[in-house]
N, C-alpha and C positions, 0 to 999 in steps of 0.2 A: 721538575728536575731537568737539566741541560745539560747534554751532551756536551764534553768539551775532548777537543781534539789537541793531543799537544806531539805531535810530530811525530810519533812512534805509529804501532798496530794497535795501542790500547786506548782504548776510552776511558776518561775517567768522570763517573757522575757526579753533578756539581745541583747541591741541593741550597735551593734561596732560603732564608731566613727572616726574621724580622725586629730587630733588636727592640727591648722591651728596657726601660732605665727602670728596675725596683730598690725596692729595700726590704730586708729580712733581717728579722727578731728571730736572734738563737739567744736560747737560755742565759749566756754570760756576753753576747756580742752580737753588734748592729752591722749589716752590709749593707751597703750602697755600691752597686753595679751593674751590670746589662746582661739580662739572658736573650736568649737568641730562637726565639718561636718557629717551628714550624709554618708555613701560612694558613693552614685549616686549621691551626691550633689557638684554642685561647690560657690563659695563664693557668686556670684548673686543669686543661686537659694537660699540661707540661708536668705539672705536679701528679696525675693521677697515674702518668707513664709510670712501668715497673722498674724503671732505672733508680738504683737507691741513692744516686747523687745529681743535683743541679749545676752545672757550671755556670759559673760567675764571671765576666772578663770585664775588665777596667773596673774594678775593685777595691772598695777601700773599705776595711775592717775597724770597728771603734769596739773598743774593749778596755771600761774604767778610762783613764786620762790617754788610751793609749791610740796611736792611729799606726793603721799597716794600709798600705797602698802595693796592689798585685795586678799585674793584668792579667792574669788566671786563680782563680780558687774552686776549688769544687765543695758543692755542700752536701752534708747527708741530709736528704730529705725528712728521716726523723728527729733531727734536732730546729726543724724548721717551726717555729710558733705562729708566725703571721709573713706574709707576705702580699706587698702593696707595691703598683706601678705609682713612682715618683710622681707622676703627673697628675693622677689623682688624690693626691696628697694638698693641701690648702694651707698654706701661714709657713710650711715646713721646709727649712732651706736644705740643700741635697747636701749635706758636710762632706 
């Protein structure tokens, strides 16, 4: 965490991330977008946090013929079936 000073008396803590490009299989729809790790964190410990939602940024939803592009969505992690980092993925182009 870094301390960031912005002109005032207060500090505001500024926590580093590390963007991760996946895709998640929910029940009726495919995401392709970037969660954003902790740096002690690997992808199961993000999932295993008690928060009941994933935030998604630069986002694009496929459901039937259909495409949504968001730069934020949040998911419930119980409607989450599988989720894979993009890059470990082989033959599969990122739609």
């Amino acid at each position: 965490m870094t301390r960031v000073e912005t002109f005032s008396k207060y500090f505001t803590e500024v926590v580093s991330k590390t963007p991760l490009r996946v895709i998640i299989q929910c029940p009726d729809a495919r995401i392709h977008g970037t969660i954003h790790l902790n740096p002690a964190n690997r992808l199961s410990d993000e999932l295993n946090e008690a928060d009941s939602f994933l935030p998604v940024t630069d986002a694009r939803v496929i459901q039937d013929d259909e495409k949504l592009e968001t730069g934020f969505i949040s998911v419930n992690k119980q409607y989450i079936l599988w989720i894979v980092p993009s890059e470990d993925l082989q033959g599969v182009a990122d739609d």
